[in-house]
Structures are given as C-alpha cells and as structure tokens.
C-alpha positions as CSV (number, residue, x, y, z in Angstrom):
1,X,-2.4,-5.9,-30.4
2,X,-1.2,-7.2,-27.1
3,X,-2.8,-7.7,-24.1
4,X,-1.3,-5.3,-21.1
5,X,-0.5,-7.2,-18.0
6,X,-2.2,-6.2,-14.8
7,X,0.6,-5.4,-11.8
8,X,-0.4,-5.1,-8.3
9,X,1.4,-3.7,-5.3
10,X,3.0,-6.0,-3.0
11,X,0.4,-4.7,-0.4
12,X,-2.5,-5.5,-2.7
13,X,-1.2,-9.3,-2.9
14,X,-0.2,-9.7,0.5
15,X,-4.0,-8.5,1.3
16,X,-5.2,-10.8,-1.1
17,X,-3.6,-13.8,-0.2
18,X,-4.6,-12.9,4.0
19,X,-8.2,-12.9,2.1
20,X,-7.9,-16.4,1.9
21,X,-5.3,-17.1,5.2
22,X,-7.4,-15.3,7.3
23,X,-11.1,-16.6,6.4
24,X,-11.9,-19.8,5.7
25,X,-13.1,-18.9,1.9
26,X,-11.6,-20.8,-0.8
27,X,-9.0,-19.0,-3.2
28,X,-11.3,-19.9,-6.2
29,X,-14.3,-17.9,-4.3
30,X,-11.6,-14.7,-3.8
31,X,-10.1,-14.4,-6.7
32,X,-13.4,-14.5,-8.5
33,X,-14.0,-11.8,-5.6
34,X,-11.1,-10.2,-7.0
35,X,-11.1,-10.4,-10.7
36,X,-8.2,-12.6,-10.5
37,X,-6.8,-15.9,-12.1
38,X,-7.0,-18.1,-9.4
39,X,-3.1,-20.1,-10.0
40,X,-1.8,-15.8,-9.7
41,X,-3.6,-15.9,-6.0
42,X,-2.7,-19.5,-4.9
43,X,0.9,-18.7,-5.3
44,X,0.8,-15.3,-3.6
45,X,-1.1,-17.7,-0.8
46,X,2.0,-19.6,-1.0
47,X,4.7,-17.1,-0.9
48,X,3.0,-15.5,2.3
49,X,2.7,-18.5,4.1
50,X,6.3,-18.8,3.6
51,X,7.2,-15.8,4.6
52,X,4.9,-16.1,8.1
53,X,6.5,-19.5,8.4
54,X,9.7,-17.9,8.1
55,X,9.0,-15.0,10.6
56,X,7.8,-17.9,13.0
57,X,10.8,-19.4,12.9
58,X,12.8,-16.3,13.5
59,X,10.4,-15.3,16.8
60,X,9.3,-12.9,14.7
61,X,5.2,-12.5,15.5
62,X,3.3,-11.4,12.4
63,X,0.7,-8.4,12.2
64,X,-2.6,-9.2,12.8
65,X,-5.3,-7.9,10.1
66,X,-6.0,-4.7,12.2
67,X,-2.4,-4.3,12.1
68,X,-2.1,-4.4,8.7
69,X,-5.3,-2.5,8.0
70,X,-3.6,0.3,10.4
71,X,0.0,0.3,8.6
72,X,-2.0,0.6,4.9
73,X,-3.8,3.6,6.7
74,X,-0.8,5.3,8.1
75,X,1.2,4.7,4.5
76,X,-1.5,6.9,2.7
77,X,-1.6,9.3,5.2
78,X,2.3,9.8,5.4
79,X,2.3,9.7,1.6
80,X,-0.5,12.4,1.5
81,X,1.7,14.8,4.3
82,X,4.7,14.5,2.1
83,X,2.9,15.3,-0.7
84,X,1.9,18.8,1.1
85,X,5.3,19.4,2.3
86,X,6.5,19.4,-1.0
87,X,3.5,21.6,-1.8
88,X,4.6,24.2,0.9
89,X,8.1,23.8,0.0
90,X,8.3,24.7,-3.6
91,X,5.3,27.7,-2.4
92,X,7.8,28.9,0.4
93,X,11.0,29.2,-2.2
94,X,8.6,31.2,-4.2
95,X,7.8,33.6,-2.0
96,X,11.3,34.0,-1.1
97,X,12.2,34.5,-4.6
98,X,9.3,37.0,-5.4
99,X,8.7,38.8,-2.4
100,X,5.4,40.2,-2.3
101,X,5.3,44.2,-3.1
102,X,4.8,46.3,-0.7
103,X,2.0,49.0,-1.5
104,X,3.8,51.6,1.6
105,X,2.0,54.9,2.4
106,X,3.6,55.0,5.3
C-alpha cells in the first residue's frame, strides 16, 4: 500500500514560508512546527523570495503579514456568503416552482 502525498494550498505555503521570512526562526524549527519535511519548506522559502524579489523589481510593494492575515480572512468570508447565495438561490427557485398553498377562507 502506498503512501498518500500531503497537498497544501498555495496560501498554506506562502504562510509557511513568511513563517520563516518574517521571524528570525530557522526553517528546521518551523517545519518541525509544521509537521513538515524541512527540503518541502526551504524551497517554498525559495520560490517566495523570488517572487517578492520579483514584485520588487516591478515597484510592486508586497503585503505585509496583517495584509495577508486580512485577505485569508476576507477569502473565507466571501467563500462562506457565496455559499449562502447559492443556498437562497436554489430555496427561492423552489418556492417559485411550488408555491405555497393557500388555506383561503376569505
């Protein structure tokens, strides 16, 4: 039997590797943190480095960890709305399909 490879979210490993970018802890001391293997986080390290190299380079200003606390936060919370509108959608084309009976003694 196989062993299942983990996958993570590219929000989960570009919060990982600002773990590391952000503090001064060693990626050793957060993947441990994280159950990871530690080559997995130094190259996610790596990659977002680049990537806030090349934003640098553009002018581009990175987010700041509140920033990116803040945009994880307002994912959820536009994932959870949609969620309800598809709720109240799929409720409302019942209702208009099956109007409620009307119990007249008028």
């Amino acid at each position: 039997m196989g062993v299942t490879r983990r996958r993570f979210t590219l929000e989960f490993r570009i919060e990982a590797a600002h773990r590391v970018i952000d503090s001064d802890r060693s990626v050793a001391e957060v993947a441990r943190d994280l159950s990871l293997v530690e080559q997995t986080l130094a190259k996610w390290v790596r990659e977002e480095r680049r990537r806030m190299a090349a934003a640098a380079e553009k002018g581009e200003v990175p987010l700041t960890a509140a920033e990116r606390a803040e945009l994880t936060r307002l994912r959820k919370l536009v994932a959870e709305q949609e969620k309800d509108l598809a709720f109240l959608g799929k409720a409302a084309a019942y209702f208009a399909a099956n109007p409620p009976k009307q119990s007249g003694t008028r």
